[in-house]
C-alpha positions in Angstrom: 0.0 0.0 0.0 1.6 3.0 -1.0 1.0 6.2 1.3 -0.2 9.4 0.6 2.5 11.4 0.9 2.2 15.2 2.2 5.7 15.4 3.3 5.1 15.2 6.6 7.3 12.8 9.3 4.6 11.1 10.7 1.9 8.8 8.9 -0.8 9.9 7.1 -4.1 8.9 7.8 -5.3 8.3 4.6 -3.5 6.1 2.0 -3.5 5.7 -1.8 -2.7 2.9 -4.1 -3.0 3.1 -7.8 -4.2 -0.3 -9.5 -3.8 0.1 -13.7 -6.9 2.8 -13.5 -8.4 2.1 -10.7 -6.9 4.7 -7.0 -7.7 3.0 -3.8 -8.0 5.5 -0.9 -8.0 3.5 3.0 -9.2 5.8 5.5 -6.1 5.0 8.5 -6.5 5.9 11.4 -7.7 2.0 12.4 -6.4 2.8 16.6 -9.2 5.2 17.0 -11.9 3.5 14.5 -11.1 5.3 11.4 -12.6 9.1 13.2 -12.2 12.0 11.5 -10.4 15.0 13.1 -9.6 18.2 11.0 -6.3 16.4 9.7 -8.3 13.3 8.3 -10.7 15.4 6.3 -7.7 17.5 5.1 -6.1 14.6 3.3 -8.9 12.7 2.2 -9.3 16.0 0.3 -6.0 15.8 -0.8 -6.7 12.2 -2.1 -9.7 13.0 -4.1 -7.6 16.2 -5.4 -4.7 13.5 -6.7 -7.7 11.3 -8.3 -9.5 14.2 -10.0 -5.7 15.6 -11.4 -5.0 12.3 -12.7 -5.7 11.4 -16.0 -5.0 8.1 -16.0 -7.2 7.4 -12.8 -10.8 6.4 -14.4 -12.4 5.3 -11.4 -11.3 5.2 -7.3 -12.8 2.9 -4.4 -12.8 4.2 -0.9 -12.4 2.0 2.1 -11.6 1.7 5.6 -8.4 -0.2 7.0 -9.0 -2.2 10.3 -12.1 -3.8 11.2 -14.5 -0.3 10.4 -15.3 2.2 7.8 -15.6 4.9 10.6 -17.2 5.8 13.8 -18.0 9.3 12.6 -16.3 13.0 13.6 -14.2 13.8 16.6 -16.8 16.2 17.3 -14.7 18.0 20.1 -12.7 19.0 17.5 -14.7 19.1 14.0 -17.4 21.0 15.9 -15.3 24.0 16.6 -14.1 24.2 13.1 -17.0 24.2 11.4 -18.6 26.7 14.0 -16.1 29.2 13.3 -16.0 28.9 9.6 -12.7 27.3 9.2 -12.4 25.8 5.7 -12.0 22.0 6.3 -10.9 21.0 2.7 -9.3 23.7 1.3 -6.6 22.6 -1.1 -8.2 19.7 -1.6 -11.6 18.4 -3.5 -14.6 18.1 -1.3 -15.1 14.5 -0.7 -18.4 15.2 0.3 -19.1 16.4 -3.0 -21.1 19.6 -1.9 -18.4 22.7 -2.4 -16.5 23.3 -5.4 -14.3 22.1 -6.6 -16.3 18.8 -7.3 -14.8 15.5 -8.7 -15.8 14.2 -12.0 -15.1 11.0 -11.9 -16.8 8.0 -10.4 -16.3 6.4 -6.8 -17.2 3.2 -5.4 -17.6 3.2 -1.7 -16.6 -0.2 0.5 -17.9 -0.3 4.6 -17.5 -2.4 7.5 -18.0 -2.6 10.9 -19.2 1.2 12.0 -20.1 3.5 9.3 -21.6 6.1 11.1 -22.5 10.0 10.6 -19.6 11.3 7.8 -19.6 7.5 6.6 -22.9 7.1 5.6 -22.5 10.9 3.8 -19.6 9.7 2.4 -21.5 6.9 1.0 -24.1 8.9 -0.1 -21.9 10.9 -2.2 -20.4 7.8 -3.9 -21.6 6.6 -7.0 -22.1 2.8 -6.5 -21.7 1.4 -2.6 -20.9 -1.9 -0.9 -21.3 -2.9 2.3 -20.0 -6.3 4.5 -22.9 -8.2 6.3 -22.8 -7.4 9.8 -22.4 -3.1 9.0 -23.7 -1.0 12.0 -25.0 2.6 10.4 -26.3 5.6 12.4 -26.9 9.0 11.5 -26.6 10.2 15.1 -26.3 14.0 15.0 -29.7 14.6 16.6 -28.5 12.6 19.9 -25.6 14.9 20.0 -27.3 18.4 20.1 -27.1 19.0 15.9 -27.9 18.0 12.5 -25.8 16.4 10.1 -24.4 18.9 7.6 -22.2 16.9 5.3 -24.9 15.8 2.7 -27.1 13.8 4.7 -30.4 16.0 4.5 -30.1 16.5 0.9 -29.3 12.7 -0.1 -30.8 10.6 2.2 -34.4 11.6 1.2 -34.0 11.9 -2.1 -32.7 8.1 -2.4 -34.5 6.6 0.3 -38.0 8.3 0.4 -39.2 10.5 3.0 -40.4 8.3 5.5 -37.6 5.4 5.2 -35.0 8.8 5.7 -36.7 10.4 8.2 -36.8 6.9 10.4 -33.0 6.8 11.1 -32.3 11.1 10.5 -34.9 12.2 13.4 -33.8 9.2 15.6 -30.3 8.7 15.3 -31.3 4.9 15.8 -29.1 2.2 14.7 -29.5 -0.2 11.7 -28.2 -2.5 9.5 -26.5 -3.7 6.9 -30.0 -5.7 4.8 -31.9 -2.3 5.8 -28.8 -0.2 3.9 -29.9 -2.2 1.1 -33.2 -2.4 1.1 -33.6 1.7 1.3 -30.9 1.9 -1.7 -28.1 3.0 0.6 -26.0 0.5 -0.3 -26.3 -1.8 -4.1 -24.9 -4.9 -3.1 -24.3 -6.9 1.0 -21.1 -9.3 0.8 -19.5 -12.1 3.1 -17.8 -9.7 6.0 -14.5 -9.6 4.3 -15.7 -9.4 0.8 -16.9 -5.5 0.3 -13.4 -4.6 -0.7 -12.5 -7.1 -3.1 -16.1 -6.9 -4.5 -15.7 -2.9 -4.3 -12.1 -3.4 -6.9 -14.2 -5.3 -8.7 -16.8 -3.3 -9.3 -14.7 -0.6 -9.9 -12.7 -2.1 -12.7 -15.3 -2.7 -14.7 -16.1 0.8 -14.6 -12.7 1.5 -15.7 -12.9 -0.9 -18.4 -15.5 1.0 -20.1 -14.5 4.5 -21.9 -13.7 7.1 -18.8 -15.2 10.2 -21.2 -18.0 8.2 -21.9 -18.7 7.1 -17.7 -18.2 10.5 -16.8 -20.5 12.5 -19.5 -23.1 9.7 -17.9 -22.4 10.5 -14.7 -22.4 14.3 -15.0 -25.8 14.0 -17.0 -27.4 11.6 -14.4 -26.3 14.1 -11.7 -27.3 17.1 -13.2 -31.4 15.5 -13.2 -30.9 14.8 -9.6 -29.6 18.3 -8.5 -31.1 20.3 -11.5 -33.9 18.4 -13.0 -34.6 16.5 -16.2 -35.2 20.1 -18.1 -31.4 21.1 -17.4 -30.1 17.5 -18.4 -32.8 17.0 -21.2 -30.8 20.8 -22.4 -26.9 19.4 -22.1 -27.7 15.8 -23.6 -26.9 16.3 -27.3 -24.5 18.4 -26.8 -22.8 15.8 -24.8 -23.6 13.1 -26.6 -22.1 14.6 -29.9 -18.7 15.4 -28.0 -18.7 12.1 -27.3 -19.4 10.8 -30.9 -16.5 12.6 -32.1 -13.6 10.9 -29.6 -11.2 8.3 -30.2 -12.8 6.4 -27.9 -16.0 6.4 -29.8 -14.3 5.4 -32.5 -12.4 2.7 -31.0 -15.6 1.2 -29.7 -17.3 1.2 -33.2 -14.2 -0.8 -33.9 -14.3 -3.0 -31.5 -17.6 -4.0 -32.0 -17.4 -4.6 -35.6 -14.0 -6.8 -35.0 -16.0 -8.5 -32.1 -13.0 -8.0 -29.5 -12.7 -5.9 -25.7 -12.1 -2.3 -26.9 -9.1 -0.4 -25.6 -10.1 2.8 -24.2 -7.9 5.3 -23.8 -9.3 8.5 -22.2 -9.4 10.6 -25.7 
C-alpha cells in the first residue's frame, strides 16, 4: 500500500494505491476507528484532489483499513471548526461532493464494521456502494445536540423516500447492513470480508468502459438529480455529440465490428 505522501514525518491517515486505473484510498487511522479530526478530512481532500488531477485514474474505491469504515467526527474538534467557519478542505476536492471544486469521476464506496455520521455521507456521495454483512449505520447527530451537515439531509431523502430517511435522521437509531440495502443505501451486501475485493471489482469494470463516456453519464445523471430533467434533457446532445466525435468512440465502433474488448484510452 503506498502512502499518501504530504511530506510530513509522521503517517498519514489516509492512504492511496494506484491499480492500472483504478486509486484505492484507505481511511487509516484504524487505533481510533477510522474518526475523522480536522487532519483526516484534510487529506482525504487531498486524495480526491490527486484522483481528479490524474488522467490516467478512471475510477477510485474508498475503504476503511481495520475492522470499520468509521465511527463518525471527533466532534470536540470538527465541531469548533465548522462553527467558526474554518475551511475543512481547502486545497483539496470536497469529498463530500457539496463545495466546489467537485470531482468528475466515479467512486465506489466499501464499509464495515461502524459506518456512522460522515460515513454514511460519504456513501451517499459515492456513485455505486458496498457494504460487509454485519455493518452498523447511524446517523446520530440529533443525539448529540445537531444536524448532520455533510450531505445527509439533501441525499438521504432523495434516495430513500421520505419516510424510510426520516426513520433513522430524526432518531439517530441504529440499523443495519440488509436495511442499507433495502432503502438503496447501499447496491450490493457481501460475506464480512468481501466488500473490498467486491468494491475493486466493481470498480474495474467501470474502468474498463470508456472514462469520457462514464463520466459524460455521470455528469448528466447528476445534473437531473440536483437540477432536473429540463437542465439535463438541455446538455444531452451536446454531450452526446462530443462524445461521438472521440477516439474512444471510434475505437468502440471498432471493437464492435471486429468482435473483440475495446481499448479505451481517455481521448
Amino acid at each position: 500500500m503506498a502512502w499518501y505522501d504530504r511530506g510530513m514525518s509522521d503517517a498519514p491517515t489516509v492512504t492511496t494505491e494506484i491499480r492500472d486505473h483504478v486509486f484505492l484510498i484507505g481511511l487509516d487511522r484504524a487505533d481510533k476507528l477510522n474518526s475523522f479530526d480536522v487532519r483526516m478530512l484534510r487529506e482525504l481532500a487531498e486524495a480526491y484532489a490527486a484522483y481528479e488531477a490524474n488522467d490516467e485514474l478512471w475510477c477510485a474505491v474508498l475503504f476503511g483499513h481495520g475492522d470499520h469504515f468509521t465511527s463518525g467526527l471527533v466532534l470536540n474538534e470538527v465541531g469548533p471548526a465548522v462553527a467558526s467557519g474554518q475551511p475543512l478542505f481547502s486545497g483539496g476536492v470536497d469529498p463530500l461532493d457539496l463545495t466546489e471544486p467537485r470531482r468528475s469521476k466515479p467512486v465506489v464506496c466499501a464499509v464495515k464494521g461502524w459506518c456512522l455520521t460522515i460515513g454514511i455521507e460519504l456513501l451517499l456521495a459515492s456513485d455505486i456502494r458496498v457494504a460487509a454483512a454485519g455493518t452498523r449505520f447511524r446517523q446520530m447527530e440529533v443525539n448529540r445536540g445537531i444536524m448532520p451537515f455533510g450531505g445527509a439531509t439533501l441525499r438521504f431523502p432523495q434516495l430513500a423516500g421520505w419516510g424510510n430517511a426520516m426513520r433513522w435522521l430524526l432518531t439517530g437509531d441504529e440499523f443495519d447492513a440488509a436495511e442499507a440495502e433495502r432503502i438503496g443505501l447501499v447496491q450490493e451486501v457481501t460475506p464480512a470480508g468481501k466488500e473490498l475485493e467486491r468494491a475493486i471489482e466493481l470498480a474495474e469494470h467501470v474502468a474498463a468502459c470508456a472514462p469520457m463516456a462514464v463520466q459524460a453519464t455521470r455528469r448528466s445523471a447528476l445534473r437531473t438529480v440536483e437540477l432536473g430533467p429540463g437542465a439535463a434533457k438541455a446538455n444531452l446532445m451536446n454531450d452526446a455529440r462530443a462524445l461521438m466525435s472521440s477516439e474512444d468512440a471510434a475505437e468502440g465502433v471498432r471493437s464492435f465490428i471486429e468482435r473483440r474488448p475495446a481499448r479505451f484510452r481517455g481521448r
